[in-house]
Each structure stands twice: as C-alpha cells, then as structure tokens.
C-alpha positions as a printed Julia matrix, in Angstrom:
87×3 Matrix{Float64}:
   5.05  -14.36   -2.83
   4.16  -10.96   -3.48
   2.53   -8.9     0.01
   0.96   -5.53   -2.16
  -0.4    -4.19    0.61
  -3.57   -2.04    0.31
  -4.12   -1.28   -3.55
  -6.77    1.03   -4.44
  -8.95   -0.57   -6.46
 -12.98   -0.66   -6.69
 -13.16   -3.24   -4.07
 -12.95   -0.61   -1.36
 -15.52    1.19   -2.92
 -19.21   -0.39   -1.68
 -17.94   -2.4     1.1
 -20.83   -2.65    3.74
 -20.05   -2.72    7.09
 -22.13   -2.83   10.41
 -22.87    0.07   12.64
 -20.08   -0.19   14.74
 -17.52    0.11   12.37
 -19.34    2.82   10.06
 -16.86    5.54   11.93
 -13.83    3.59   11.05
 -15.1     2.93    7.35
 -15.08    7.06    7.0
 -11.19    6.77    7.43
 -10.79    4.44    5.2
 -10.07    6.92    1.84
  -7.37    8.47    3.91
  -5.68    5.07    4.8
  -5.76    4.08    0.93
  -3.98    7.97    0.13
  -1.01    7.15    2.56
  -0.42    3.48    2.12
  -2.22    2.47   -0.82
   0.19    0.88   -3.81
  -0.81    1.35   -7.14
  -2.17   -1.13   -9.43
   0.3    -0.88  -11.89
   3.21   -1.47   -9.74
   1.86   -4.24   -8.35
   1.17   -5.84  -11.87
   5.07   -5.15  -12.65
   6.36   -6.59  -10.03
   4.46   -9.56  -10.02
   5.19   -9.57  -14.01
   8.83   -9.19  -13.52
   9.03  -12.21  -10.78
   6.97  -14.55  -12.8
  10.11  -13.81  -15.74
  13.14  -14.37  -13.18
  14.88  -17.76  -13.5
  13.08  -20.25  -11.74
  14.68  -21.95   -8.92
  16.62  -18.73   -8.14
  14.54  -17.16   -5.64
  12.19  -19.58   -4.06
  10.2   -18.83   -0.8
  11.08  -15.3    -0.56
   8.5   -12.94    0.01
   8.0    -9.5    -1.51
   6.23   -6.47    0.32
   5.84   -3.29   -1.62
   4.59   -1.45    1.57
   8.46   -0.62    2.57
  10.73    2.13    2.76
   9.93    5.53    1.66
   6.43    4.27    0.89
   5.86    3.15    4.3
   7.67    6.24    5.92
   5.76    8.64    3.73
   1.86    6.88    4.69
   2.92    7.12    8.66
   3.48   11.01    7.95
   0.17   10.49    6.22
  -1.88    9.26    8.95
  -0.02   11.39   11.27
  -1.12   14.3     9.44
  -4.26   13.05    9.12
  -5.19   12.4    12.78
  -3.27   15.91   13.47
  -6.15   17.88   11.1
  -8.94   15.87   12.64
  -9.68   14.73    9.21
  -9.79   11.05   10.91
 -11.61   10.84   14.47
C-alpha cells in the first residue's frame, strides 16, 4: 500500500467548505508547499511496486511523507506560522 500523502493536484483547487472552516481553507496552499508530494513521484513509486516480484513484499506499507520531506514541511509550517502568513 502506497500512503502519498497530500499531492497537489486540482482536487484542492474548488473545494467548498462551510463558514467555519473558510479561515483554515486560506492555509491550505501553504500546507500543500511544505508537505505536498509530487505527482510524478507518486506515479513512480507506485509504478515501480506494481513491477517488484510478487509475493516478496506483501502487506507493507509505503509513505512518501518521510524523512527529509517531512523534516523540511515542519520548517515549512514553522516558517509559515512565524511570518503570520497562516493565522
């Protein structure tokens, strides 16, 4: 199983939300900058799964939100909330 993550993709782009969360929708482009996972990584690695051996690596889970990636989007939002970009 392959965990992406947030990928930035149109989906995020007319969501409609209700008047209480209209605030939190406004940080939403700056949550997709720090953690977001491109689409084309997430189309490799789900490409080079699907090609392993079957039988080799069954019930393991894959998150691409880990590491440097993840380290980097907390600095993000850090930074963020820091510049009052995000309330």
């Amino acid at each position: 199983m392959v965990i992406p993550g947030m990928v930035k993709t149109d989906f995020y782009r007319d969501i409609k939300v209700s008047r209480k969360l209209t605030k939190d929708l406004q940080s939403l482009p700056y949550a997709l900058e720090a953690f977001s996972v491109p689409i084309e990584e997430v189309g490799k690695w789900c490409a080079d799964i699907a090609a392993r051996e079957s039988g080799k690596d069954t019930g393991k889970t894959y998150s691409l939100l880990r590491g440097t990636r993840l380290i980097r989007g907390i600095g993000w939002m850090m930074w963020y909330r820091l510049s009052d970009k995000m309330k």
